[in-house]
N, C-alpha and C positions, 0 to 999 in steps of 0.2 A: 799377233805374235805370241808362240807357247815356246815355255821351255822348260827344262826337268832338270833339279837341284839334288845332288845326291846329298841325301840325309845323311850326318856324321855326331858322335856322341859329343860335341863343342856346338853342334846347331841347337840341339835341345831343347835351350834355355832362351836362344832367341823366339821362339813361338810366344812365350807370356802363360800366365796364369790363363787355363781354359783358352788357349789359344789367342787373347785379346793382343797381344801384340800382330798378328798376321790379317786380324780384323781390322786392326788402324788402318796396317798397308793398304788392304783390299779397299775400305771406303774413301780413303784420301788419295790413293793414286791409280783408282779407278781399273784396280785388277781382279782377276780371283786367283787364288793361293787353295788349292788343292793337298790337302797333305793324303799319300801314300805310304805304304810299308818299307820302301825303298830310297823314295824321293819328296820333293817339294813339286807340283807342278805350276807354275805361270804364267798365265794366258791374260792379255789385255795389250792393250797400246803399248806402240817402241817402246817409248820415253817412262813409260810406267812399270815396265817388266825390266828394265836395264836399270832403273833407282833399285827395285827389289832385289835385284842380282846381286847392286853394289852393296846395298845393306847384309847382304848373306855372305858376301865374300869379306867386308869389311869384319864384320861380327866373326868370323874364324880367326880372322889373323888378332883379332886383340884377343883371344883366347888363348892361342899359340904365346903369346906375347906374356900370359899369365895376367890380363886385363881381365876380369869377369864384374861388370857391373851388377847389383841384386836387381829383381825385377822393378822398383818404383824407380828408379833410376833409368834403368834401359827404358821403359815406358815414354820417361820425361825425354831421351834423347833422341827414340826416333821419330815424336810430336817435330820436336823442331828436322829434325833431315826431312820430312814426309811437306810442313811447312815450306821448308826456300832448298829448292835444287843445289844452290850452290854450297850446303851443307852435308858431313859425309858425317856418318858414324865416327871413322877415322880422325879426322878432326875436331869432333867435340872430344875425343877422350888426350888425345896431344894437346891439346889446349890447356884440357882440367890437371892434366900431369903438368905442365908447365905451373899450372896457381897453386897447387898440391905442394908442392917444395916443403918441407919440413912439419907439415900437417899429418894429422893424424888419417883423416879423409878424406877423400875425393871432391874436389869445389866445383861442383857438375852445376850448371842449370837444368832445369827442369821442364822448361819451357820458353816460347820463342819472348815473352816479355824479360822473362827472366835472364836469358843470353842476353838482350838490348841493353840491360842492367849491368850485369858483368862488363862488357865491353864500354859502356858509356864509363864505369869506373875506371875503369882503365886509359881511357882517352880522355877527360876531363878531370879537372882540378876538383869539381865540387856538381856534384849528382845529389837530386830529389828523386828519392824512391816512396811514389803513394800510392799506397793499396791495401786493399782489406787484408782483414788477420789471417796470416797460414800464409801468405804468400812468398815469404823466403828473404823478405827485404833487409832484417834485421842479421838476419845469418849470416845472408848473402857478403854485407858490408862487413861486417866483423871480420869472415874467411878474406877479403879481401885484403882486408887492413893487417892483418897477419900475413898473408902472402906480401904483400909491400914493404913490411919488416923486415923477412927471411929473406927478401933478395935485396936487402939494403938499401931501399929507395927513400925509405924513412926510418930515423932513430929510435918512435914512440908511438902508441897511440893512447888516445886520448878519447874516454865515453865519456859520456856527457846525456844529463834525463832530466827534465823539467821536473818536480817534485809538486805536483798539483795539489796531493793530499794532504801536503802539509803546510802548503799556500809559499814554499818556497822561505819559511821559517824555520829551520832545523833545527837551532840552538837550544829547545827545550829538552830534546831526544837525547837520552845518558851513550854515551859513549865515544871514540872519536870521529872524524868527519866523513871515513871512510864505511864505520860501520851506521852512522845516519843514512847514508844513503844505500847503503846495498838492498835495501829492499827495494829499489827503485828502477835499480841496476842490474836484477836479477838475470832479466831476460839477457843481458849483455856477458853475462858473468856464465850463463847456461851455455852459450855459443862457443865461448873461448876454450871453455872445460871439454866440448864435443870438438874442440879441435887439436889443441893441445894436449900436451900430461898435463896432468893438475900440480905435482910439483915447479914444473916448470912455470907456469901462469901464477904460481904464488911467488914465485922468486921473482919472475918481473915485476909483479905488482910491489913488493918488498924494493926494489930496486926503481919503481916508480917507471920503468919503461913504459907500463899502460900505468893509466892515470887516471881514478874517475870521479866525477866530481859533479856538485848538483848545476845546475845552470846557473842558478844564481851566484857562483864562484869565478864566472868567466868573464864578468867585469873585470878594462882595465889590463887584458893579459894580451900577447902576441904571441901565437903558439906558430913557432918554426919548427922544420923538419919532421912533421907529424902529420898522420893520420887521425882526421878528429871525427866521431861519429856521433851524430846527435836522433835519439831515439825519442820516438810518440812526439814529434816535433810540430804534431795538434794542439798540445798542451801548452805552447808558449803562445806570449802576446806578441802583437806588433814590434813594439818594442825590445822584447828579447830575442825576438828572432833577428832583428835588426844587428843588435849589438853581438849576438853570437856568429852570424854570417861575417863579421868586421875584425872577428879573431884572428882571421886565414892568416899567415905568415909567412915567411920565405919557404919554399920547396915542404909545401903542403899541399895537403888534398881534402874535401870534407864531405863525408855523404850523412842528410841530413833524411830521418824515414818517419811517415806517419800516415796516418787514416782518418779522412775527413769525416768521416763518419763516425767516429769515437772519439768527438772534442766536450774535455770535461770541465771546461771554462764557463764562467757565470753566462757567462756570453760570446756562445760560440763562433758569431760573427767578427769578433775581433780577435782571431785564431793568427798567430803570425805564420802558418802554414798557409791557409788558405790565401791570406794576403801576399806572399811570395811568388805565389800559382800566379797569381793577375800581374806582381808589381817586374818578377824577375822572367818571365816567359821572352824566349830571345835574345838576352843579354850573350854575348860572348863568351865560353867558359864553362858556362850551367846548362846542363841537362837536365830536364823531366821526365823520369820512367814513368809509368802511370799501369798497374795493375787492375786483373780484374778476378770475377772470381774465379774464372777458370784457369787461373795459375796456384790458384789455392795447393801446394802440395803435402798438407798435415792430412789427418782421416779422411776418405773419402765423406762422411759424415760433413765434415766443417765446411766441405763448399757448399753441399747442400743446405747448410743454415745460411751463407752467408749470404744466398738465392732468396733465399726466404725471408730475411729481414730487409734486402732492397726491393724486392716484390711489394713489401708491407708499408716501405716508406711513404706512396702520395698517402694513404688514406692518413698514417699518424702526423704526416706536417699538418691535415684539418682539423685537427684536435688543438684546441689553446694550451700554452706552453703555460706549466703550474696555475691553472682553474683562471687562465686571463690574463693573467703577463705575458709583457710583449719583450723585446730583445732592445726594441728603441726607448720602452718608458720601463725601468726597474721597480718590481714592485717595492711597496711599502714594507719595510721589515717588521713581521709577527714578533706577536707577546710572546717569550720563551715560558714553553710548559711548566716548568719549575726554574724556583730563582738562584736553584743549584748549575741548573746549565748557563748562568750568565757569567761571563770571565771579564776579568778588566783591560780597557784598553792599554 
């Protein structure tokens, strides 16, 4: 089947940088896309030339519309149409208008993990988002939990960050309990600010509508009518993971995000992350997104590392963990170089 696409100044921008968007079509639904002075031409199978029609016809009318996605975006949403048939242009951008509601930008996915993600938020109380860095998990939840606000489905939200580096001790840190933890919190505080005005995000935090608080504060509490997001949720033990999943509350929700691969616990095997993956897989309720690197949407650069570094993993698991320690037998604690770095119990 061939057909010919009148080129118009709103198509333009669908081709991509260097034409890579017309490239996806052509290798994933097995066409060729000819561009002309005049026209687009498309030659391949029914089913393959009638998606590329709907994507050409769709991409006008959100233009018409005054929708103009920038290219890393359009990229991300014809991945997913090119992906499952039953996905149009069309409807990922009514969708992302729909989560958009009083935001500053567009709550697009980027890819087909990423859509699973969004939607499992929205259909479940409490979503695990695991996947390496860049992958949109942390954003993703935030933009959610502010779209859940704005349509009034919940009164608050509530971050929440294990505090590793400071072993979950904050009380020595000068200032109040808000400003201990914002370095912790930052990546959480960076999301809101790309969403919001920043006046407005200060006035709720001022007004305590978002809340954020180290992990070790959530002993002991019931949080109703909230959206409660728990970030780098590698970093908690068994046990905190246990007692933060016990938080939930009346007409709540909790997306809990992390990377098994960045656990900076003495011992990474008792991750209460990891331990959830095994303990809660199947339960009623709880979804596992599960990322990989090619959802990574930061620099093209950063999937490439993140290739690079599970590439590298068998040969560094053969290497002994600190010159002979094992995970089962904790080494013996060294002489401190100086008797200045000894502090009292």
């Amino acid at each position: 089947m061939k057909i010919a696409l009148e080129i118009t100044p709103n198509l333009e921008p669908l081709f991509g940088t260097r034409d890579e968007n017309l490239r996806l079509m052509e290798d994933s639904l097995g066409v060729r896309i000819d561009l002309r002075s005049d026209a687009v031409h498309v030659e391949g199978p029914e089913s393959g030339v009638n998606r590329v029609r709907g994507v050409f016809q769709d991409f006008e009318t959100l233009r018409r519309q005054g929708i103009n996605p920038h290219n890393g975006e359009l990229n991300g949403m014809l991945r997913m149409v090119v992906a499952d048939p039953s996905v149009t242009l069309k409807s990922l951008a009514d969708s992302g208008k729909a989560r958009s509601a009083g935001v500053k930008r567009t709550v697009q996915p980027r890819s087909v993990n990423q859509r699973k993600y969004v939607e499992a938020i929205e259909q479940n109380d409490m979503v695990f988002g695991v996947g390496p860095a860049g992958t949109g998990k942390t954003y993703l939840a935030v933009a959610m939990a502010v779209s859940a606000m704005n349509a009034k489905k919940v009164s608050r939200i509530v971050l929440v960050r294990p505090a590793v580096e400071a072993g979950e001790k904050l009380g020595f840190l000068p200032g109040s309990l808000q400003e201990k933890v914002d370095p912790y919190l930052r990546p959480l505080y960076d999301a809101l600010y790309d969403l919001l005005d920043p006046e407005k995000v200060d006035k709720m935090l001022e007004k305590n509508v978002i809340e954020v608080a180290p992990l070790a504060f959530m002993r002991g509490r019931t949080l109703n009518d909230a959206f409660i997001i728990m970030d780098e949720a590698q970093n908690t033990t068994i046990e905190q993971m246990k007692m933060f999943l016990t938080r939930l509350g009346n007409n709540s929700r909790a997306v809990i995000t992390g990377d098994i691969t960045q656990i900076d616990l003495p011992n990474p095997r008792k991750s209460g992350l990891v331990d959830a993956i095994n303990v809660l897989e199947g339960v009623e309720g709880i979804r596992f997104c599960h990322f990989e690197d090619s959802d990574v949407v930061r620099h093209a650069l950063v999937q490439r590392i993140v290739r690079a570094y599970d590439a590298a993993k068998p040969q560094q698991q053969e290497l002994p963990l600190n010159m002979g320690e094992t995970y089962d037998q904790p080494a013996q604690p060294r002489e401190p170089r100086t008797q200045q770095s000894v502090k009292p119990q």
